[in-house]
C-alpha positions as CSV (number, residue, x, y, z in Angstrom):
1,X,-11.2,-26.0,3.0
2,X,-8.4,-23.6,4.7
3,X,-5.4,-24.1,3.9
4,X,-2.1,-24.1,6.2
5,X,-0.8,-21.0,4.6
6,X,-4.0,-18.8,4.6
7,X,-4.2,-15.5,5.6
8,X,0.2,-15.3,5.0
9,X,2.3,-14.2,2.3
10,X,3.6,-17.0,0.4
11,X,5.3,-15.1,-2.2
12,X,7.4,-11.8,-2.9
13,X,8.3,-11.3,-6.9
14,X,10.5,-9.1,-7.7
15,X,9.5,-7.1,-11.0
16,X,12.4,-5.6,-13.5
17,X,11.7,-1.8,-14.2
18,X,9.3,-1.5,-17.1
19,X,7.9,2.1,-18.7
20,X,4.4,2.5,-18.3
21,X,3.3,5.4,-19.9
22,X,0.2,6.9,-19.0
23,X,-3.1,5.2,-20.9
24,X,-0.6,2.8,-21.4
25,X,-0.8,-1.0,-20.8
26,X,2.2,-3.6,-19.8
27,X,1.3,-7.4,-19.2
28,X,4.1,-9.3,-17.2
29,X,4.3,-12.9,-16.9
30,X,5.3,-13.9,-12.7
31,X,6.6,-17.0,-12.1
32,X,7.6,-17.8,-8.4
33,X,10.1,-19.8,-8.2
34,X,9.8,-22.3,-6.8
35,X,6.0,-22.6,-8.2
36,X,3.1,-22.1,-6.0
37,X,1.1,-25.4,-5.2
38,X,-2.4,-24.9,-7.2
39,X,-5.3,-22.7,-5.5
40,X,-6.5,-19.3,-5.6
41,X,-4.2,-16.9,-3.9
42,X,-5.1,-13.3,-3.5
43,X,-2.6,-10.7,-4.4
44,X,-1.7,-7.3,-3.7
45,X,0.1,-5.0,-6.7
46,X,2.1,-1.9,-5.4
47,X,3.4,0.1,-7.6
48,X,6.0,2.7,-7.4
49,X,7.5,5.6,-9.6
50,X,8.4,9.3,-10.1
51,X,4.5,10.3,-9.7
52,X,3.5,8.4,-6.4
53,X,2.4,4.6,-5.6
54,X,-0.3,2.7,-6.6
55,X,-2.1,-0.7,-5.7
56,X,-4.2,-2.9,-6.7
57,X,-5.7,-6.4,-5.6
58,X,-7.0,-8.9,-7.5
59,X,-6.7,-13.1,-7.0
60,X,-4.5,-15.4,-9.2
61,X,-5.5,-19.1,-9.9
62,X,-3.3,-21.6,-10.1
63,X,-4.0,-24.6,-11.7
């Protein structure tokens, strides 16, 4: 089943400026506000600092 918002961004969260150093690991807890109605959603992770961007892309289920 599609839903009306596929394909479209739904969401833009803001993250607060956290070290990561490298090897390192940081887990952040998102939470839209206001909440996202439950499905999958795919999202897309850019990253930027002092030694260049990176990405990633994953999906998030919402219950």
């Amino acid at each position: 089943m599609r839903t009306p918002w596929a394909g479209r961004e739904v969401a833009r969260l803001p993250l607060e400026e956290v070290p990561v150093f490298p090897g390192g690991y940081r887990e952040l807890a998102l939470r839209p506000d206001p909440p996202l109605p439950r499905g999958r959603y795919r999202v897309a992770l850019i990253l930027g600092g002092t030694y260049g961007r990176y990405a990633a892309e994953g999906t998030w289920d919402v219950p």
